[in-house]
C-alpha positions as CSV (number, residue, x, y, z in Angstrom):
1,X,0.0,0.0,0.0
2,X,1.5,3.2,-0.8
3,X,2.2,6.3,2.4
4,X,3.3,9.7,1.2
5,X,4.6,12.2,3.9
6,X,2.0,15.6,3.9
7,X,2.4,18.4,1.7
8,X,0.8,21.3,1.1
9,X,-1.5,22.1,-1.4
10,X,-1.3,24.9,-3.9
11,X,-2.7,28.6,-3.4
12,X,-4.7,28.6,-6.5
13,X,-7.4,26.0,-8.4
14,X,-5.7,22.9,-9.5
15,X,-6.2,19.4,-10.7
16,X,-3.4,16.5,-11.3
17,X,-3.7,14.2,-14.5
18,X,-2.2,11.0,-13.2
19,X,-0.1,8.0,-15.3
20,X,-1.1,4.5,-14.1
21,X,1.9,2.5,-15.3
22,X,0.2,0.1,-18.2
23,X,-3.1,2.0,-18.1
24,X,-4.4,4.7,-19.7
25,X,-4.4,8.3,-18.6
26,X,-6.4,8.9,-15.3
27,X,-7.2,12.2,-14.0
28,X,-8.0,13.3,-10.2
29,X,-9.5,16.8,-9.0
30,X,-9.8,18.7,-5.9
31,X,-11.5,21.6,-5.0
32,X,-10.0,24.9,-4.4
33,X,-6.9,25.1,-1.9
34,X,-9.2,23.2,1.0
35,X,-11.8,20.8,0.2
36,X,-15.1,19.7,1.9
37,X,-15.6,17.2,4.7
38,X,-17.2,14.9,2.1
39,X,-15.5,15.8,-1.1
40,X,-16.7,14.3,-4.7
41,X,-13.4,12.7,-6.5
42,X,-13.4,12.1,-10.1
43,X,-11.5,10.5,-12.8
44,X,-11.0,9.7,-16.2
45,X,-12.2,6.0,-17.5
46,X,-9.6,4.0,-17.9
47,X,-10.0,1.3,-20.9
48,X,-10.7,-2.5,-19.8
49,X,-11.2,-2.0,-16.2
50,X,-14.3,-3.2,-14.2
51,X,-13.6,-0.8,-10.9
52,X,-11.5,0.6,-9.1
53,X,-9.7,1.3,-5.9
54,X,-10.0,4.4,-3.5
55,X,-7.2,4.9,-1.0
56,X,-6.9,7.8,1.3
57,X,-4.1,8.2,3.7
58,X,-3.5,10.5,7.3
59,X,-0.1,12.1,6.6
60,X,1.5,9.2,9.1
61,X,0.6,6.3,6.2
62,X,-2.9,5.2,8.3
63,X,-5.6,4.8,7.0
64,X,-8.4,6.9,6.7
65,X,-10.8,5.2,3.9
66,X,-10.1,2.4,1.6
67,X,-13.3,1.5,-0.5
68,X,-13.9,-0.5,-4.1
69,X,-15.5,1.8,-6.7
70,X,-17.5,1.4,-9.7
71,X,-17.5,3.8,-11.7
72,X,-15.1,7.4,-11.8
73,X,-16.3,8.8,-9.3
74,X,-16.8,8.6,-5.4
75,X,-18.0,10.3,-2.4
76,X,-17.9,9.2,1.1
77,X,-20.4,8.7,3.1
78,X,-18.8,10.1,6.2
79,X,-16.9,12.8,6.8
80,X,-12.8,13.0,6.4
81,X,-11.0,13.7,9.0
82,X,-9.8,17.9,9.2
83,X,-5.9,18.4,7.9
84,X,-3.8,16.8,5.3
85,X,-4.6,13.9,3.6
86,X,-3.3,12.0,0.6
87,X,-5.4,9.9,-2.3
88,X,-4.4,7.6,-4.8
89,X,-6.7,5.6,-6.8
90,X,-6.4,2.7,-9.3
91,X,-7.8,0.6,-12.0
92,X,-9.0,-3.2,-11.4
93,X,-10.2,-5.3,-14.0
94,X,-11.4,-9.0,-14.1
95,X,-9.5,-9.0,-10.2
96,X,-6.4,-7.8,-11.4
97,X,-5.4,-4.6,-10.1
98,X,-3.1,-1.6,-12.4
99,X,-0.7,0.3,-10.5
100,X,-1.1,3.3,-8.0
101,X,-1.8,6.8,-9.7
102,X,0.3,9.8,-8.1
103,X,-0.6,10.8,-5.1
104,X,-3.7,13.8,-4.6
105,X,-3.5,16.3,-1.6
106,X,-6.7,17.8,0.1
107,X,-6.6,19.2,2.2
108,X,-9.8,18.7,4.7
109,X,-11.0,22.0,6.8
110,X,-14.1,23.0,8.9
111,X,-16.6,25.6,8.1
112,X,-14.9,29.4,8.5
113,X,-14.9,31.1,11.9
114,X,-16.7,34.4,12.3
115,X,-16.4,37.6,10.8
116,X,-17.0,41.4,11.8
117,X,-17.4,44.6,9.9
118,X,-14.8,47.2,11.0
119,X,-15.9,50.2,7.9
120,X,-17.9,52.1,7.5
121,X,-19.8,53.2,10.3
122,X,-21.4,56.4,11.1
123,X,-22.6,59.0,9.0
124,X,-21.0,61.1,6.3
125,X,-19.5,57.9,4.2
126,X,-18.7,58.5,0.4
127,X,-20.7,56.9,-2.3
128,X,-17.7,54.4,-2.5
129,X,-16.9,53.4,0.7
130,X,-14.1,51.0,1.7
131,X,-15.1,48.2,4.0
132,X,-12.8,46.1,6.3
133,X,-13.6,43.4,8.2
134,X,-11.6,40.9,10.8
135,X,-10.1,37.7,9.2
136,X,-11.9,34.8,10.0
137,X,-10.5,31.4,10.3
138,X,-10.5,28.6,7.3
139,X,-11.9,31.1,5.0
140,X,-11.3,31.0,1.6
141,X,-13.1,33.9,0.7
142,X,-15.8,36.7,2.0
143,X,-19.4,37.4,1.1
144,X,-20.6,41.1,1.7
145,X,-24.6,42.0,1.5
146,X,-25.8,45.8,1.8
147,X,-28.9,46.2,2.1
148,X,-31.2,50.1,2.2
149,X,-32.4,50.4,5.9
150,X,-35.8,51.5,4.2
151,X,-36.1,48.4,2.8
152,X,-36.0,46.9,-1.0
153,X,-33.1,44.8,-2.1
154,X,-29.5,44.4,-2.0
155,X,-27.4,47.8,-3.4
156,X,-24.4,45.9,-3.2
157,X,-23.7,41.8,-3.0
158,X,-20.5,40.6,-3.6
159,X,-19.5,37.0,-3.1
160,X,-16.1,35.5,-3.4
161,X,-14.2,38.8,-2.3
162,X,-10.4,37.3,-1.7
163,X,-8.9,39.7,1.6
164,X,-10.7,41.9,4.1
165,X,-11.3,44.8,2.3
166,X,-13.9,45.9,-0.8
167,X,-14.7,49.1,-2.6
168,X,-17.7,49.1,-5.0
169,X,-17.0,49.7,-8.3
170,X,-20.0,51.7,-8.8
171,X,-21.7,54.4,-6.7
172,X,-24.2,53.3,-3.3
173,X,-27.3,55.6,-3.5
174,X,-27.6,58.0,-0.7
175,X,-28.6,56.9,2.7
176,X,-28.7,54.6,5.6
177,X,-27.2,51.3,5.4
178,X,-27.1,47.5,6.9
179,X,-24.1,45.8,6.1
180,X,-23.3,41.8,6.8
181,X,-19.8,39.5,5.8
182,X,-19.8,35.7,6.8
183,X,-17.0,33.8,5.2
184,X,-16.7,31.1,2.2
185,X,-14.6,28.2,1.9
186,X,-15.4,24.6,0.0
187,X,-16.9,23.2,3.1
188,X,-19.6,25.8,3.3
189,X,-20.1,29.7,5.1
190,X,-19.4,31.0,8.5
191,X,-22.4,32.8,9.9
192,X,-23.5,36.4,9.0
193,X,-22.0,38.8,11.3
194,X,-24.0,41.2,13.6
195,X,-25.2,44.4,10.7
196,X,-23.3,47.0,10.5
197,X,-25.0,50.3,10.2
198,X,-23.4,53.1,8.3
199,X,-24.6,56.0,6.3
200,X,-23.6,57.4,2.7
201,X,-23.9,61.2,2.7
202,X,-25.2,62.6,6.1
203,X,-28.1,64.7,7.1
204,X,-28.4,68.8,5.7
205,X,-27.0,72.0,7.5
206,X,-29.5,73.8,9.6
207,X,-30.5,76.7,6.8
208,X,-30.8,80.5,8.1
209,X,-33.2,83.1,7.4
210,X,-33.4,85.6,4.7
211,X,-36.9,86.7,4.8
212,X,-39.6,88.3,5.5
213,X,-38.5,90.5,8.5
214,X,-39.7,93.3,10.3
215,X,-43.4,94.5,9.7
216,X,-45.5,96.1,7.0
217,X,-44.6,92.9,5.0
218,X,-47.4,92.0,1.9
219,X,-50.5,89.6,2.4
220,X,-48.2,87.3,0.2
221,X,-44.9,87.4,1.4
222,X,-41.7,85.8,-0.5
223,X,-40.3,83.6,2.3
224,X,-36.1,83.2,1.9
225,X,-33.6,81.2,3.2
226,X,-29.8,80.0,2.1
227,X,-29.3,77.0,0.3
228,X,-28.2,73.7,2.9
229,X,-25.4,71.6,1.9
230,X,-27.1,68.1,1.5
231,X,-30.5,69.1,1.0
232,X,-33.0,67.4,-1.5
233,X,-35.8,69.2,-0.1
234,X,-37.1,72.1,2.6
235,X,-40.1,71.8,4.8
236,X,-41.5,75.3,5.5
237,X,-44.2,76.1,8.8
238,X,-45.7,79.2,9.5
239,X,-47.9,79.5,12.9
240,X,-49.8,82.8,13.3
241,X,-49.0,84.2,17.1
242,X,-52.6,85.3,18.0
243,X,-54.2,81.6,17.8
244,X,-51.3,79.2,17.6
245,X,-52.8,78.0,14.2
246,X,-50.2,76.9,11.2
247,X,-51.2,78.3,8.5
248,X,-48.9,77.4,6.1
249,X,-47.0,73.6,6.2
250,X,-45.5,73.0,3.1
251,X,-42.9,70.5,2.6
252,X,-41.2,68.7,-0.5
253,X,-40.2,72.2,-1.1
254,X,-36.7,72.0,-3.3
255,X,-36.0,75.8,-3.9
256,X,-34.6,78.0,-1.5
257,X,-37.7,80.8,-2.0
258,X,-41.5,80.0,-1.2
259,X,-44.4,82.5,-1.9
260,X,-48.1,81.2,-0.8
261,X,-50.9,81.1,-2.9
262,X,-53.1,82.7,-0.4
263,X,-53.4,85.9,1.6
264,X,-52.4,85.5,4.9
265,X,-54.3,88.1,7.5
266,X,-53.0,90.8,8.8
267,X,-50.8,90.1,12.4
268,X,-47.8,88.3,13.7
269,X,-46.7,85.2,12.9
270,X,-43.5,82.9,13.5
271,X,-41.8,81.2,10.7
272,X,-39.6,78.1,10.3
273,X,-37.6,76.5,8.1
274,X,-35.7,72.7,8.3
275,X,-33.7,71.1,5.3
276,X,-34.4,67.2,4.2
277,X,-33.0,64.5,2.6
278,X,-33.0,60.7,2.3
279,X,-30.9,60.7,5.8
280,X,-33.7,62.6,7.7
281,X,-33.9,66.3,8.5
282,X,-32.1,69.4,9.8
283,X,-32.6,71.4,13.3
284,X,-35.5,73.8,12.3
285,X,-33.9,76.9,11.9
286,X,-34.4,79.9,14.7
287,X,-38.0,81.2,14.6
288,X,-38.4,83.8,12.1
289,X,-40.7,86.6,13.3
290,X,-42.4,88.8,11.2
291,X,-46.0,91.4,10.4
292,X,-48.2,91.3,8.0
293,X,-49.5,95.0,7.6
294,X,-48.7,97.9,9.1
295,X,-48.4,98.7,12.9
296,X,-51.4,101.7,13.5
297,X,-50.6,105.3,15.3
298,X,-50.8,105.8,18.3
299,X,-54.3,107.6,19.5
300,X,-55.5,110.6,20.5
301,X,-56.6,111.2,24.1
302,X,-60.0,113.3,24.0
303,X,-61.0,112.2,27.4
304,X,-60.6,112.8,31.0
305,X,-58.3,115.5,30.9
306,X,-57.5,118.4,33.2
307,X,-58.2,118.4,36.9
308,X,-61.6,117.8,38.7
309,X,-62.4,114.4,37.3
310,X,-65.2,112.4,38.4
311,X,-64.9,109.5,40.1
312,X,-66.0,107.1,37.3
313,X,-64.8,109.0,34.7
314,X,-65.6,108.2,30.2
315,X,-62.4,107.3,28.9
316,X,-62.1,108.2,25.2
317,X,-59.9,108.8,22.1
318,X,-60.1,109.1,18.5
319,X,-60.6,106.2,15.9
320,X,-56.8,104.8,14.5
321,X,-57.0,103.6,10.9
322,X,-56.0,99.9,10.4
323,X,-56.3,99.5,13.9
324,X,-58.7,96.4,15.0
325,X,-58.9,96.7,18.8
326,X,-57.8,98.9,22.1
327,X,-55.9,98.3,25.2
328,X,-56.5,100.8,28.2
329,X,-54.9,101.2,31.4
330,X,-54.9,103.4,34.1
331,X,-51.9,103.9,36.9
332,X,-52.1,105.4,40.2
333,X,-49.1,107.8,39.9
334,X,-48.3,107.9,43.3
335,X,-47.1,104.3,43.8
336,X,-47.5,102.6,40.1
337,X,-50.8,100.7,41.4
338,X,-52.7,99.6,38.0
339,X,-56.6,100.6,38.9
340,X,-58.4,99.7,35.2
341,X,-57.6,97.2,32.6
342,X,-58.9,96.4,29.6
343,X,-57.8,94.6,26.2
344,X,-58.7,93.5,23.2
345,X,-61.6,96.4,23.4
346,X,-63.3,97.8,19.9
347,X,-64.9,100.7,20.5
348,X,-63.4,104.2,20.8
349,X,-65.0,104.9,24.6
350,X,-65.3,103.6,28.0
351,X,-67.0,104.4,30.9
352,X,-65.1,103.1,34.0
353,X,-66.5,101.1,36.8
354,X,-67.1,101.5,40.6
355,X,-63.2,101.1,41.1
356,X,-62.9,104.2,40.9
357,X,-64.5,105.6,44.4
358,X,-61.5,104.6,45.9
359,X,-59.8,108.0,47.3
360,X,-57.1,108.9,45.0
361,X,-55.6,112.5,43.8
362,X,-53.8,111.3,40.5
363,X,-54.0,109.1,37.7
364,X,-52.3,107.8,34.8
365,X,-53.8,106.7,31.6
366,X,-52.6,104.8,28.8
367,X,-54.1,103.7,25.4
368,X,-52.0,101.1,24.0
369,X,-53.1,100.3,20.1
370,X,-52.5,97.0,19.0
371,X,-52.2,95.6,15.3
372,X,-49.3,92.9,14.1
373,X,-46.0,93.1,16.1
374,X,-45.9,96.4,18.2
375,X,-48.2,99.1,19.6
376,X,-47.9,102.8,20.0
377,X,-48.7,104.5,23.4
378,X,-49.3,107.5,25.0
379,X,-49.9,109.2,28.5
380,X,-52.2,111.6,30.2
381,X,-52.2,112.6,33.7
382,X,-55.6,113.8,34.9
383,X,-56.5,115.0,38.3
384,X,-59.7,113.0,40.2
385,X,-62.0,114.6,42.3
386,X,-61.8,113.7,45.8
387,X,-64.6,112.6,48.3
C-alpha cells in the first residue's frame, strides 16, 4: 500500500492528471486550496477496467478510507477527518489490479470562523466606501450583502471577495445602510456577522433666514432662506401668534424661496424653516418673526383731561385707521398701582366702573393700540375729584 509524507496544497485551483503504469491516462481533482468534509473525486475512465480502488491516507501512512468503486467517481459517506490527507486511486479489471496513480492532496478544513465589519460606520460615508472586516479562520473567501435600511433589495452583494477589504465599483445611492460579511470556503459559510450600520452622505446644514423680517410685510410674502449643503428638499411652517394656528406647512419644497398662494391676514406670525433629505432632517432653523401689515398710530386722548375728574370717569380717544382693537390702562401715579384694565376692546369709549370711588388724587392713563407686532402708546395725567 503506498504512504506519502504531507504536503501542502497549492494557493490557487488545481487538478493533477495522473499516469497508471500500463493504463491509460487517469485524472483526479480537488477543489480549491481546502476541500469539503465529504469531497466528490473524479477520474477519467480507464480502458478494460471493471472498478477501481479508493485509497486515502493520514499524513503518518494510516488509513483513513479504503473503498472499491465502480465507476469514476466517489463520495464518502462520512466525513474525512480535518488536515492533510493523501489519495491515490487505481484501476481493477477481471480481479487484477493496475498500479497506484500519483498521489492527490486535500486538504480537509471545517466551516470558517466568524467575521465582523470594522468600515464604514457612522454617517457622512462617500458613495464608494471601503469596508474592512476581521479575518476569519479557514476562510477562503468573503461574502458582503448591503442592504437600504428603508427596505428593497441588495445595493451591493458581492461574493467571493479574496482579503478583508472591498470598494464598490460603482456608486451606493444616498442613505442609511445595513451591512453583513460571513465567510466562504469549500466546506460551506461561516455565519453572517451582527449588521453594521453606516450612512452614505449625512443629514443637511440647519438653513438660516433671509426673509420676510420686520413688519409692513405683503398679504403674500416671498419667504427666503440659504441653500443647505445636503438638501433634497425644505419643509416650511408658518404659525400665526394670536391663535397658535399653522397656516402654512409645506414641505417637499426643493427651492430655497417660497411664496403662498393665499393671503395671509393681517398680524404676527413665527416662521420656520428645516432642510431634508433621504438621511432625515435638519434642526429647524431659529424662529423667524415677522408682520403682515402695518403697525397703526398711536391715538389721541380726547378724554378725562384736566383736573376735577369724576370718580367714574368716560375714557375716550379718536378712531386709528388699520387698527382692530384697544388696550386701556390706568396707573395710580403715586405708587404705580394699575386701577383699570382692559384689552382686546373695539370701540373708541369707556366708561369706567365703581373702582374708581377709591380716594385717589392722581392718575395715569394709557391707550395702547395694538395691530401685528408692536403698539404705540401714550400718556395723560388727569386729576380725580376727591370725596
Amino acid at each position: 500500500m503506498p504512504g506519502q509524507e504531507s504536503q501542502t496544497p497549492p494557493e490557487t485551483n488545481w487538478s493533477a492528471t495522473l499516469l497508471i503504469r500500463g493504463c491509460s491516462v487517469l485524472e483526479f481533482r480537488s477543489s480549491p486550496v481546502r476541500t469539503a468534509a465529504r469531497p466528490t473525486l473524479t477520474w477519467t475512465a480507464v480502458a478494460g477496467a471493471t472498478g477501481y480502488q479508493i485509497v486515502i491516507l493520514a499524513p503518518a501512512g494510516v488509513d483513513v478510507l479504503e473503498q472499491d468503486v465502480q465507476g469514476t467517481s466517489f463520495t464518502p459517506d462520512n466525513d474525512l477527518p480535518a488536515g492533510h490527507l493523501i489519495a491515490f486511486v487505481r484501476a481493477v479489471a477481471n480481479g487484477t489490479a493496475g498500479d497506484w496513480s500519483l498521489p492527490l492532496l486535500l486538504n480537509v478544513g471545517p466551516r470558517p470562523g466568524p467575521t465582523m465589519l470594522t468600515a464604514p460606520s457612522g454617517q457622512g460615508n462617500p458613495v464608494r466606501p471601503e469596508f474592512q472586516w476581521t479575518a476569519a479562520a479557514n476562510a477562503d473567501s468573503y461574502h458582503l450583502l448591503v442592504l437600504p435600511v428603508a427596505g428593497g433589495p441588495p445595493v451591493l452583494n458581492e461574493t467571493g471577495i479574496v482579503g478583508t477589504s472591498f470598494i464598490p465599483t460603482s456608486d451606493l445611492p444616498l442613505g442609511e445602510m445595513f451591512a453583513f460579511i460571513r465567510a466562504e470556503n469549500p466546506l460551506g459559510t461561516g455565519d453572517w456577522s451582527p449588521a453594521a450600520i453606516f450612512a452614505v452622505g449625512a443629514r443637511p446644514n440647519t438653513p438660516t433666514w433671509i426673509g420676510p423680517t420686520g413688519l409692513g410685510n405683503p398679504v403674500r410674502p416671498t419667504f427666503e432662506w440659504t441653500a443647505s449643503a445636503g438638501a433634497t428638499g425644505y419643509e416650511l411652517n408658518i404659525i400665526r401668534l394670536s391663535d397658535g394656528v399653522v397656516v402654512i406647512n409645506e414641505s417637499g419644497l426643493t427651492t430655497t424661496s417660497f411664496t403662498p398662494a393665499v393671503d395671509l391676514t393681517s398680524g404676527a406670525y413665527s416662521a420656520y424653516i428645516r432642510a431634508t433629505n433621504d438621511l432625515g432632517n435638519s434642526d429647524w432653523a431659529a424662529a423667524n418673526r415677522f408682520g403682515v401689515g402695518a403697525r397703526p398710530e398711536a391715538p389721541e386722548i380726547l378724554s378725562p383731561l384736566g383736573d376735577g375728574i369724576s370718580i367714574r370717569p368716560t375714557f375716550s380717544w379718536n378712531a386709528v385707521p388699520g387698527a382692530e382693537t384697544y388696550s386701556v390702562y390706568v396707573l395710580r401715579l403715586d405708587d404705580g398701582a394699575v386701577v383699570l384694565s382692559q384689552q382686546g376692546f373695539a370701540g373708541t369709549s369707556l366708561d369706567a366702573p365703581l373702582i374708581f370711588s377709591w380716594v385717589f388724587t392722581a392718575c395715569g392713563f394709557a391707550l395702547i393700540t395694538q395691530w401685528a407686532l408692536a403698539t404705540g402708546a401714550i400718556q395723560q395725567r388727569f386729576e380725580c375729584e376727591r370725596f
